[in-house]
RODO-2510 file (C-alpha; in nm, 4 decimals, decimal comma):
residues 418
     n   res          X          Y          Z
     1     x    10,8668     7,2449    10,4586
     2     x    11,0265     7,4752    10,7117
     3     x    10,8684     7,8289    10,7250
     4     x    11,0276     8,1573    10,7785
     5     x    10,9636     8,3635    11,1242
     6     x    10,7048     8,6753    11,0267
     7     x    10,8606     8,9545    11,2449
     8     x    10,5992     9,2351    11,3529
     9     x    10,7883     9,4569    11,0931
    10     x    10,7221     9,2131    10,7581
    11     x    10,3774     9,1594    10,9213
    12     x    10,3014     9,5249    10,9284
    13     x    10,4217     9,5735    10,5416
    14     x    10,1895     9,2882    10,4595
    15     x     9,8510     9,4076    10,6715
    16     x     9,9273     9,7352    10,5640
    17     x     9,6378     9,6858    10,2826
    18     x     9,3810     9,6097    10,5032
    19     x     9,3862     9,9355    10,6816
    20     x     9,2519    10,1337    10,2770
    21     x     9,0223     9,7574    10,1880
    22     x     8,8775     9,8698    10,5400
    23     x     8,6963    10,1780    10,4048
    24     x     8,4846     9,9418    10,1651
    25     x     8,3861     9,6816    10,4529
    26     x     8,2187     9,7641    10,7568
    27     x     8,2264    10,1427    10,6992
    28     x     8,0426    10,0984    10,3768
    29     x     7,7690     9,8613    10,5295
    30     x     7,7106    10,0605    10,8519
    31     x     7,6959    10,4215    10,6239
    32     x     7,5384    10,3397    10,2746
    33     x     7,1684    10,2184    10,3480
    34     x     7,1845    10,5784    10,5808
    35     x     7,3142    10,7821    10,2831
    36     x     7,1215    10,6905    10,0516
    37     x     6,7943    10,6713    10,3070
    38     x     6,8380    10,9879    10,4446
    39     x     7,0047    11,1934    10,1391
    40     x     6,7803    11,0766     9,8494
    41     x     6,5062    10,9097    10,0224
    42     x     6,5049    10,5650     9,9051
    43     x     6,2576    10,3768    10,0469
    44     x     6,4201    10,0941    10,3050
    45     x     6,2538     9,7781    10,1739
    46     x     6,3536     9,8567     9,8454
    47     x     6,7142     9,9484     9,9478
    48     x     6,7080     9,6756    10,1431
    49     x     6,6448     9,4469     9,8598
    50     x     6,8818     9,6202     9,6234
    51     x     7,1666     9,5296     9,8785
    52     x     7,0797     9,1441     9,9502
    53     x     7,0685     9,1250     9,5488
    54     x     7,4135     9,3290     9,5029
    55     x     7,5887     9,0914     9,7877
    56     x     7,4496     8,7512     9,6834
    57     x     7,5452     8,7926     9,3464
    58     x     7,9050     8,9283     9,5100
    59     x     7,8872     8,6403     9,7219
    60     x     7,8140     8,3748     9,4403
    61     x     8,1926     8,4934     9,2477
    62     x     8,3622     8,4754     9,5317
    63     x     8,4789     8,1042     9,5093
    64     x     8,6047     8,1699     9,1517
    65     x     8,8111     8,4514     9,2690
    66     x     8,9909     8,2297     9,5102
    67     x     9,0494     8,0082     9,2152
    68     x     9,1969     8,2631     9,0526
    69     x     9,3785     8,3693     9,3292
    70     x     9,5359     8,0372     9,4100
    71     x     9,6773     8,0465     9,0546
    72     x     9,8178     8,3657     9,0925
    73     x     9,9723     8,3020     9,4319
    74     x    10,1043     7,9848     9,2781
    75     x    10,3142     8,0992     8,9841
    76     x    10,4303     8,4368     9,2200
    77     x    10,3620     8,7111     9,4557
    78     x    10,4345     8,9759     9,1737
    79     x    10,2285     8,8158     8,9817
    80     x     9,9654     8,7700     9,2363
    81     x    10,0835     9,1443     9,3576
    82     x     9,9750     9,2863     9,0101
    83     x     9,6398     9,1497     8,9888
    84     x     9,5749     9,2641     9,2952
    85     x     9,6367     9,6613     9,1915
    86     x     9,4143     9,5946     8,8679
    87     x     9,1324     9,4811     9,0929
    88     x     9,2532     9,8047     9,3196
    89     x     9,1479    10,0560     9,0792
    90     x     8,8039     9,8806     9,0120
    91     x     8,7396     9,8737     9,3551
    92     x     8,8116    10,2678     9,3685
    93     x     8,6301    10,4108     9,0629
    94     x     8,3286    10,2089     9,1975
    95     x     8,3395    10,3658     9,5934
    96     x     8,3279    10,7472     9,4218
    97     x     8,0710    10,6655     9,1618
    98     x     7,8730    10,4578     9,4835
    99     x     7,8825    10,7693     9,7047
   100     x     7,8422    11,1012     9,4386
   101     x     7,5820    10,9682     9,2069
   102     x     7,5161    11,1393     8,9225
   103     x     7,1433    11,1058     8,8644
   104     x     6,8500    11,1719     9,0473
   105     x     6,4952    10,9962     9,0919
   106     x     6,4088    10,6322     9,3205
   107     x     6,4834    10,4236     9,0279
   108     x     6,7669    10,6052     8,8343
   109     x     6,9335    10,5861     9,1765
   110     x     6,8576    10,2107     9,2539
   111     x     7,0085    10,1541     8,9229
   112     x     7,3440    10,3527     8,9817
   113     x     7,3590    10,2212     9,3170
   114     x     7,3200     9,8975     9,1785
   115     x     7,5666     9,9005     8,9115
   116     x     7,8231    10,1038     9,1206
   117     x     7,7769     9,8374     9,3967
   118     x     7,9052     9,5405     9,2188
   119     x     8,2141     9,7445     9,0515
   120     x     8,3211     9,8224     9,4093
   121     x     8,1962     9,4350     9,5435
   122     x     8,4031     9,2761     9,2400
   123     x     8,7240     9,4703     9,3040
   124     x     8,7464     9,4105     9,6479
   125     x     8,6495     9,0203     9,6247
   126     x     8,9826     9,0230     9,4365
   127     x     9,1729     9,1827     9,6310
   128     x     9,0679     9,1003    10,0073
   129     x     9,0954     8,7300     9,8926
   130     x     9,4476     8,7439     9,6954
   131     x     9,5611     8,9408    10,0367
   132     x     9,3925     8,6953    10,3081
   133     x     9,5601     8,3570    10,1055
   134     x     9,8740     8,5655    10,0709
   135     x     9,8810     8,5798    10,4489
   136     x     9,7715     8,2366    10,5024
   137     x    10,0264     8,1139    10,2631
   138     x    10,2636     8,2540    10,5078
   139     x    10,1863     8,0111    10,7705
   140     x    10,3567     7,9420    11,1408
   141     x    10,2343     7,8196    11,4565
   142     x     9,9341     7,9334    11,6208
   143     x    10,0830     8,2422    11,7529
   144     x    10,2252     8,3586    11,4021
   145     x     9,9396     8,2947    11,2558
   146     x     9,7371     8,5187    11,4978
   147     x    10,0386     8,7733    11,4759
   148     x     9,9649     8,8348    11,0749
   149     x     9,5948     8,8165    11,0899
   150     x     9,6072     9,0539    11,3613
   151     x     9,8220     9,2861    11,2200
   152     x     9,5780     9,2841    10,9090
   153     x     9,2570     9,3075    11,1028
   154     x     9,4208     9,6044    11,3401
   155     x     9,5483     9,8376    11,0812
   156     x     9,2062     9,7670    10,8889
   157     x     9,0251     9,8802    11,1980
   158     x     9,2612    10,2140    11,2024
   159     x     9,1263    10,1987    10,8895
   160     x     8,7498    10,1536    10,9306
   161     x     8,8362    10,4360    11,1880
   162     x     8,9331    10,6684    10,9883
   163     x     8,6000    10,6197    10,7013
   164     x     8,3766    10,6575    11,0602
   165     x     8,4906    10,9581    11,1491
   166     x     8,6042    11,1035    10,8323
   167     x     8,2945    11,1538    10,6375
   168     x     8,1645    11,3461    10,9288
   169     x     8,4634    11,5568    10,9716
   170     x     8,5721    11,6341    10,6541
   171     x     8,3161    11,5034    10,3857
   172     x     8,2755    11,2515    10,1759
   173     x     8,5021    11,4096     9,8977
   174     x     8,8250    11,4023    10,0870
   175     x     8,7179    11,0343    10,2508
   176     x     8,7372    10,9307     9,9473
   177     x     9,0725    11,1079     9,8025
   178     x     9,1945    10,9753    10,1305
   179     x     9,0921    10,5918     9,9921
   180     x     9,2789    10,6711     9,7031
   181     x     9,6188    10,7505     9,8687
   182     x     9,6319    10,4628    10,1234
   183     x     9,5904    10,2212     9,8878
   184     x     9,8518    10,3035     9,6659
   185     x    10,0799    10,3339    10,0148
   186     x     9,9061     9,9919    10,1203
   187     x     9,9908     9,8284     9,7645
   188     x    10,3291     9,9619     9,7689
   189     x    10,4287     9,8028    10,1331
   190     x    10,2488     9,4901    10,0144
   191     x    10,5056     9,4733     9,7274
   192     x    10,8314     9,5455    10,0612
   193     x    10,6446     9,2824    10,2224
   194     x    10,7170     8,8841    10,2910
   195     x    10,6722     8,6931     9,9749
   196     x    10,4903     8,3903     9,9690
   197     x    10,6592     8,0673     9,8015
   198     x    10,5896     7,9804     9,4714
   199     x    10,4087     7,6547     9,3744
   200     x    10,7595     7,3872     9,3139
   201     x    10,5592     7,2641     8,9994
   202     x    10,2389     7,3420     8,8018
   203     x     9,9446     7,2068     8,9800
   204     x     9,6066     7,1705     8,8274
   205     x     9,3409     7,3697     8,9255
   206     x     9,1859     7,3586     9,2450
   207     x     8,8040     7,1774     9,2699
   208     x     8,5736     7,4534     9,4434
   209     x     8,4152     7,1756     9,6662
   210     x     8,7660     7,0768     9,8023
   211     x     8,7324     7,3042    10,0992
   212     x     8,4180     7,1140    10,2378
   213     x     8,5983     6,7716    10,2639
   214     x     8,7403     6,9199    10,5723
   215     x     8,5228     6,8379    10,8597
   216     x     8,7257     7,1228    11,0267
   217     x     8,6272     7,3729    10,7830
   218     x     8,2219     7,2782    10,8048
   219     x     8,2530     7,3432    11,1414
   220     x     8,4413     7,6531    11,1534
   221     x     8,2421     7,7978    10,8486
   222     x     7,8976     7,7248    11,0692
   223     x     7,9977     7,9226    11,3810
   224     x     8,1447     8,1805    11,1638
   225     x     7,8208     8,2625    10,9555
   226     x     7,5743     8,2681    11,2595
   227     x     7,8360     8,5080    11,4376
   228     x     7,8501     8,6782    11,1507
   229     x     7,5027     8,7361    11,1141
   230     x     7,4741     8,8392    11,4792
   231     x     7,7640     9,0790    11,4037
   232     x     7,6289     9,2303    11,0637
   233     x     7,2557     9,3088    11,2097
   234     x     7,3546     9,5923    11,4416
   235     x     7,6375     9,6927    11,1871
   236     x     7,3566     9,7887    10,9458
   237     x     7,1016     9,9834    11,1930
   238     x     7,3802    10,1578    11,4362
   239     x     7,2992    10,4468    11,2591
   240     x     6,9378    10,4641    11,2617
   241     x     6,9552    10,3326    11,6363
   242     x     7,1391    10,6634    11,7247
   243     x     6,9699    10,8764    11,5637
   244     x     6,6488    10,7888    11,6060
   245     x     6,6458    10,5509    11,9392
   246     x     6,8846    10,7476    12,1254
   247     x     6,7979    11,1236    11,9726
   248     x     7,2166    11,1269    11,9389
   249     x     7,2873    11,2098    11,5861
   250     x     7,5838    11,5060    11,6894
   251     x     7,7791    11,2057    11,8397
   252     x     7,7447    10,9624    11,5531
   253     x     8,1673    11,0106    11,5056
   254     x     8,2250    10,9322    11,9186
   255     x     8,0110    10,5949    11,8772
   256     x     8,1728    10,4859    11,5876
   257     x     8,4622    10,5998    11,6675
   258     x     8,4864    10,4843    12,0201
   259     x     8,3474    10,1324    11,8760
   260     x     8,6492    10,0781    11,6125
   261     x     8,9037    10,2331    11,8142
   262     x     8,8647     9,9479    12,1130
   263     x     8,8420     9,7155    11,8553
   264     x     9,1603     9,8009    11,7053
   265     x     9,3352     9,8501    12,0852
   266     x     9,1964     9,5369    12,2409
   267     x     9,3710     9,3214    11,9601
   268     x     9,7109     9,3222    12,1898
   269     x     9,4846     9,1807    12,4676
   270     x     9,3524     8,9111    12,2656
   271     x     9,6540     8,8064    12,1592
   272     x     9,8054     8,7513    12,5341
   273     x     9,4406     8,5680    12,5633
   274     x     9,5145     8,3569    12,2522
   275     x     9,8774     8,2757    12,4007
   276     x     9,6966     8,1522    12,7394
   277     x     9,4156     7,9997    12,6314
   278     x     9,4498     7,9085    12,2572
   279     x     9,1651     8,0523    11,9848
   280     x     8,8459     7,9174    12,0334
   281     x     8,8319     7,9918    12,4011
   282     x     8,9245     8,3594    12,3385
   283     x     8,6865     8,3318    12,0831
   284     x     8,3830     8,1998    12,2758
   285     x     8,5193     8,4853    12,5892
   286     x     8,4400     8,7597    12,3162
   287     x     8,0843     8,6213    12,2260
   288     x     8,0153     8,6620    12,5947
   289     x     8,1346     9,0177    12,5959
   290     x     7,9283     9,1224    12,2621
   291     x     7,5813     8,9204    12,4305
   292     x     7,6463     9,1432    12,7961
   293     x     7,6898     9,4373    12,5627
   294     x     7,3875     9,4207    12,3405
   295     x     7,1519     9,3277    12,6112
   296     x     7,2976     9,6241    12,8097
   297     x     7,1653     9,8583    12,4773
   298     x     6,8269     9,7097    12,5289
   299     x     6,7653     9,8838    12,8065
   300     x     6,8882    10,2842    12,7145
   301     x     6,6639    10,5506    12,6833
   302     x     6,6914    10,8415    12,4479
   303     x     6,9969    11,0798    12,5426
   304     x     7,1753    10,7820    12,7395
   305     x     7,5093    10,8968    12,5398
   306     x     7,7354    10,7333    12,8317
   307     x     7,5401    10,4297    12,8512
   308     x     7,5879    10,3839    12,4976
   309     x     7,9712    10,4671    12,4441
   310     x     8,0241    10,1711    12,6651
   311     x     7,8164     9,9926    12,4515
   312     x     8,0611    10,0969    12,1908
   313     x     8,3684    10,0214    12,4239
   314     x     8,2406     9,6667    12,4833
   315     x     8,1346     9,5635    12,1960
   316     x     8,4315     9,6750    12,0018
   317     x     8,6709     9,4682    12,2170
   318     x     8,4483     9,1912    12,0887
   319     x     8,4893     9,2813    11,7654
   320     x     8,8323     9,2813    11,8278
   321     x     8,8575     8,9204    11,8294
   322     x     8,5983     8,8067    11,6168
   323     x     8,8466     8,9816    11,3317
   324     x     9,1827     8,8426    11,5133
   325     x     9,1018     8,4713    11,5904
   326     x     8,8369     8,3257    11,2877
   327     x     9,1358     8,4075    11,0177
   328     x     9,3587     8,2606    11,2301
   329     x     9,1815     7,9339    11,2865
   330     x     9,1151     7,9248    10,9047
   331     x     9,4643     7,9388    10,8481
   332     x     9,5269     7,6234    11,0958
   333     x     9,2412     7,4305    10,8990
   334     x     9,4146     7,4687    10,5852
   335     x     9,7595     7,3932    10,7183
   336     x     9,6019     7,0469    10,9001
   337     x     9,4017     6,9739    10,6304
   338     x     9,7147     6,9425    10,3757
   339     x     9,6577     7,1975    10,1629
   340     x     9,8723     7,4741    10,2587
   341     x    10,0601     7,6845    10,0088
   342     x     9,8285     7,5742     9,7165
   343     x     9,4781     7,5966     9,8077
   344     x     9,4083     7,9459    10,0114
   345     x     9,2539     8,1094     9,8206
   346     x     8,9718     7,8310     9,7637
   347     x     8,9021     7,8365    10,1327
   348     x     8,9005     8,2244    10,1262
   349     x     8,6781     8,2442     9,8505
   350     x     8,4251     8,0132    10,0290
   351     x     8,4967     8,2765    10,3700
   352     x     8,4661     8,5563    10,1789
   353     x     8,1166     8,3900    10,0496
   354     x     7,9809     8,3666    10,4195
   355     x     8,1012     8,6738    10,5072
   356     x     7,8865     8,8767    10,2305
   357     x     7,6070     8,6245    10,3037
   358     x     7,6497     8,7552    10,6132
   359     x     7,6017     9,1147    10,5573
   360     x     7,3461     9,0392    10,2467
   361     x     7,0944     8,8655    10,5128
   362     x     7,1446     9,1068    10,7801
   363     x     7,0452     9,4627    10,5261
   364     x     6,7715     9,1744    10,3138
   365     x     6,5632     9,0889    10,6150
   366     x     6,6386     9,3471    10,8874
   367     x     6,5991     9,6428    10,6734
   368     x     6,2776     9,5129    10,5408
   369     x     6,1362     9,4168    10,8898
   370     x     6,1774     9,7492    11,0298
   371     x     5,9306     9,9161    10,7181
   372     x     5,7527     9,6096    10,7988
   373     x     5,7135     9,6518    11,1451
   374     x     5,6345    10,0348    11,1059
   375     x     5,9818    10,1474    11,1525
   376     x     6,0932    10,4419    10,8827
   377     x     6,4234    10,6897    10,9565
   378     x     6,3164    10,9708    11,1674
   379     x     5,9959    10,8099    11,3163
   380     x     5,9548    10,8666    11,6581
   381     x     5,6656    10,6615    11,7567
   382     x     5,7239    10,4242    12,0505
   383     x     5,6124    10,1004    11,9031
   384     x     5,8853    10,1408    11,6145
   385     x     6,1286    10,2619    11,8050
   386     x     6,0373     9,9672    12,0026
   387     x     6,0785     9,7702    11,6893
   388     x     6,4107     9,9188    11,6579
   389     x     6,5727     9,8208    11,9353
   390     x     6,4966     9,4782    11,9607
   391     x     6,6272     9,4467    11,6217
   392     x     6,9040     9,6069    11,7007
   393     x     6,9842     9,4781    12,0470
   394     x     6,7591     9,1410    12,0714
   395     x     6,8249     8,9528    11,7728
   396     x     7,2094     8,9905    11,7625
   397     x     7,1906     8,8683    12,1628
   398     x     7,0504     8,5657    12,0117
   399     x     7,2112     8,4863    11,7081
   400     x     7,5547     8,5384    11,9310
   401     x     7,4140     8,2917    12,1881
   402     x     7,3816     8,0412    11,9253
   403     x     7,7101     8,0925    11,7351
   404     x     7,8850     7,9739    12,1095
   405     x     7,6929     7,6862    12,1437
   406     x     7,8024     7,5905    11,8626
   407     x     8,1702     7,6534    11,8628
   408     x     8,1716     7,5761    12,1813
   409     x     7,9851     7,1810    12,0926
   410     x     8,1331     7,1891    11,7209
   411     x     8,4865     7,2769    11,7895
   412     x     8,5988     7,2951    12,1561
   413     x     8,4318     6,9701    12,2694
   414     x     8,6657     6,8053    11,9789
   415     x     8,9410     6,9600    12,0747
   416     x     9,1254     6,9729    11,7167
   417     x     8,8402     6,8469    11,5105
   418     x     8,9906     6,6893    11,1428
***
């Protein structure tokens, strides 16, 4: 089946959504367990449970979802297109409730949290999956490929941009009327957007377990969740390590911002990388940049603000491609596995599973360990601070180290593994 060339114009209209989904991803994960910390004072072990509950059971849907998407994207994109703005306004009405809750007292708030939690995790399983199949339905060579999931990942790093700096700058209130707008404007260019092709008879439904008959995909889905782990774990303490570790708290928005603005610029480079050396090696460069960056934080002191934007600097360009190529090599799986244009959203489910069991491991045990371990937010002692930073810096350093042995053993030694 011949596909159609995605232009960086149809591309755009299609990521476009990724940039408003961006303000319930990382942004969400790096501020929440802070907010509610700091603001309310709930205790970090039990937060800390609360969220590895909340994104397990997230996680656990998220294969029926891409069930449901793959029928959607199979009789049409409108049709697929309209689910996707039901699951929208879910996703919406949960982020306000999440962050203005209306009650007051440790458990009244657990329990809002809570409920708000998996309003928000539910509508955005529906519609980050429907949108990453749509893409992948789109399909191409290498390069395409990398061209659409970069144009997604980029303008949802504008967008995790904006929900860093925002809440800082203008409050919480307008971030979230801000939400509001660009996701009817993403929805809208979603709809001006290339349209996927429609399934050329009805197929039966897709067996959840078809995804692991791929060798390809085992492999891929094992370097992705221990680089995801490695990536989630300083995600979820940044805050506390600039606060607290570095005595920084004014330049919380500079960090952050510095952090997701490389990210977002070094996806051009990335792509000339992919185009010279193909996706895994670009991949396994950026682990290399994120280890070099982490065990650079190790070593700052408090009020080290320069050491630590290029930190940021560094370890956003990583970021860059860990968003840019994984998608990308997904979409290559599916395409040399067979199942292209009727099982995508099966295999995004299941990526969309690790990715939550990512971020539900990294808040579960590393929030935990730090109360553990004597840590609490605004502690100043030097054995928890201690504590803190090898959390922070140490653990990701190794967890990064062990995701590129294994791409590099699981997928580059095979070259194009089936």
């Amino acid at each position: 089946m011949s596909v159609a060339r995605i232009g960086s114009v149809a591309a755009a209209r299609y990521g476009a959504l990724g940039l408003p989904l961006a303000f319930v991803a990382l942004p969400l994960y790096v501020m929440l367990p802070n907010h509610y910390a700091t603001q309310f004072g709930v205790p970090l072990a039990a937060l800390g449970l609360l969220l590895l509950a909340a994104r397990l059971f997230d996680a656990l849907v998220d294969p029926w979802i891409g069930r449901l998407a793959d029928a959607a994207l199979g009789r049409s994109s409108r049709r697929a297109w309209w689910l996707a703005a039901g699951a929208s306004a879910a996703l919406l009405v949960g982020f306000v409730l999440l962050f203005f809750p209306q009650v007051r007292g440790t458990e009244e708030l657990l329990l809002w949290c809570g409920a708000a939690l998996l309003l928000t995790y539910l509508g955005y399983s529906v519609v980050s999956v429907i949108h990453q199949a749509w893409g992948a339905r789109l399909g191409g060579d290498e390069l395409q490929r990398a061209r659409v999931v970069s144009w997604r990942e980029g303008l949802a790093l504008v967008g995790v941009l904006l929900a860093s700096v925002l809440p800082s700058l203008a409050g919480l209130a307008f971030t979230s009327a801000s939400l509001i707008v660009l996701t009817l404007i993403g929805l809208w260019l979603l709809r001006l957007g290339p349209a996927t092709q429609a399934a050329m008879h009805e197929t039966p439904p897709i067996s959840l377990a078809l995804p692991f008959r791929s060798v390809a995909f085992r492999r891929l889905l094992a370097v992705y969740l221990c680089n995801g782990i490695a990536s989630a774990v300083p995600a979820t303490l940044v805050l506390f390590f600039v606060r607290d570790r570095l005595q920084l708290p004014q330049d919380e928005a500079l960090f952050l911002g510095s952090y997701f603005a490389a990210a977002a610029l070094s996806i051009a480079l990335w792509l000339r990388c992919i185009r010279a050396i193909g996706l895994a090696r670009s991949w396994l460069l950026a682990m290399g940049l994120a280890v070099l960056s982490f065990g650079w934080a190790l070593a700052l002191e408090g009020g080290d603000r320069l050491g630590f934007l290029g930190v940021c600097i560094a370890s956003g360009a990583a970021l860059g491609a860990d968003l840019a190529v994984p998608g990308a090599m997904l979409a290559g799986v599916i395409q040399t596995a067979g199942h292209a244009r009727r099982a995508e959203g099966a295999y995004f489910g299941w990526w969309n599973f690790a990715t939550k069991l990512n971020l539900a491991l990294a808040a579960g045990l590393a929030l935990p360990a730090l109360q553990w371990l004597g840590y609490a937010p605004g502690e100043q002692d030097a054995a928890a601070l201690s504590a803190l930073s090898l959390v922070y810096c140490a653990l990701p350093c190794a967890l990064k180290l062990l995701a590129a042995g294994l791409l590099y053993g699981l997928w580059i030694r095979n070259e194009t593994p089936r």
